[in-house]
Legacy VTK file of the C-alpha trace (Angstrom):
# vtk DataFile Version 3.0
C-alpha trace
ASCII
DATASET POLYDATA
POINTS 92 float
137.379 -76.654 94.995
138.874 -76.088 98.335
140.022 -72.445 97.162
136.627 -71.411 96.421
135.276 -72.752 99.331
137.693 -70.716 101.453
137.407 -67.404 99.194
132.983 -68.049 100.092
133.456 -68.434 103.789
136.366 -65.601 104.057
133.427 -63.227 102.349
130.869 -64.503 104.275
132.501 -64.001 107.511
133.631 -60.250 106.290
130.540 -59.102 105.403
128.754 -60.584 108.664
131.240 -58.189 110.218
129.964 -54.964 108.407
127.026 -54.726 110.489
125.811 -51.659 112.543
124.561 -53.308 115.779
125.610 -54.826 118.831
123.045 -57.558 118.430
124.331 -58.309 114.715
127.646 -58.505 115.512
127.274 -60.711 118.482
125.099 -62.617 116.241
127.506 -62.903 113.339
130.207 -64.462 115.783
127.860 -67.499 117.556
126.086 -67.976 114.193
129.439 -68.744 112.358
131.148 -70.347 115.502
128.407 -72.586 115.869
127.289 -73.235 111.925
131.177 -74.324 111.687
130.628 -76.310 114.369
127.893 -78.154 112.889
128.989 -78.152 109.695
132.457 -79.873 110.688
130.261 -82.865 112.173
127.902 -83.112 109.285
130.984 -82.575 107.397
133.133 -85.113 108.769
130.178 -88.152 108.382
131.278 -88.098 104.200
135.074 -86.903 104.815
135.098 -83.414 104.302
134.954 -82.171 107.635
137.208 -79.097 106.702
134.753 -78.130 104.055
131.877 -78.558 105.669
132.971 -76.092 108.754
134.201 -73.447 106.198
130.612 -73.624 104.756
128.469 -74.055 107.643
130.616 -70.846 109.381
130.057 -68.986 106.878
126.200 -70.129 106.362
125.864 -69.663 110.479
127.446 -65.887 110.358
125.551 -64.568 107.721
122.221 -65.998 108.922
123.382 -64.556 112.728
123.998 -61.199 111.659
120.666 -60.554 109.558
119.104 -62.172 112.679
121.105 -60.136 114.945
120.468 -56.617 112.552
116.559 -57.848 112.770
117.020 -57.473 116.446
119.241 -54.118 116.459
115.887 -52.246 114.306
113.689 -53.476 116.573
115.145 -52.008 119.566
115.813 -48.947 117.579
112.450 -48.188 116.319
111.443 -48.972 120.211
114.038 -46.169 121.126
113.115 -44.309 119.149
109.445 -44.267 119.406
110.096 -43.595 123.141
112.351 -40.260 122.167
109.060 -38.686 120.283
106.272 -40.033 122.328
108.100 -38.740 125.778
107.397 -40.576 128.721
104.241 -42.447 129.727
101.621 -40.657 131.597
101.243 -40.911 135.603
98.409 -42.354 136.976
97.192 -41.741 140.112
LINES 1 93
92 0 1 2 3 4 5 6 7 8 9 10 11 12 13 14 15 16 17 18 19 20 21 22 23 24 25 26 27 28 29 30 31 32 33 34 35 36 37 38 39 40 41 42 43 44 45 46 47 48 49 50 51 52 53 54 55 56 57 58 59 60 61 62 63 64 65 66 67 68 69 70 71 72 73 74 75 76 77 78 79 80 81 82 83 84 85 86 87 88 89 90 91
């Protein structure tokens, strides 16, 4: 049980590191530090403290990233639509 819990959060944590972004990435990182944070406390209240932190990290970095990747098209798409359009017009 405590293999496959390991093998879910080692994925988890990869993959939340496969993103594009700057937001994403930093999102991955304080999503799983602070889902394996939480997790160890929720954890720990039935015994399994370890368990719960592998889980909630990788929970916490995979929600962070697609959070943080949300963010990164955003800005993009802003960026981008600020390439095409050229600056605004002056008003005098």
């Amino acid at each position: 049980m405590k293999k496959g819990i390991l093998i879910f959060a080692t994925a988890g944590l990869l993959l939340s590191g496969v993103s594009c972004g700057p937001n994403a990435q930093t999102g991955a990182v304080l999503g799983g530090l602070g889902g394996a944070a939480v997790g160890g406390i929720i954890g720990n209240q039935s015994g399994r403290g370890l368990e719960g932190a592998a889980v909630g990290g990788a929970l916490g970095a995979g929600s962070g990233a697609l959070i943080g990747n949300a963010q990164d098209r955003r800005n993009q798409g802003y960026y981008d639509q600020r390439y095409y359009e050229g600056p605004p017009p002056r008003r005098y």
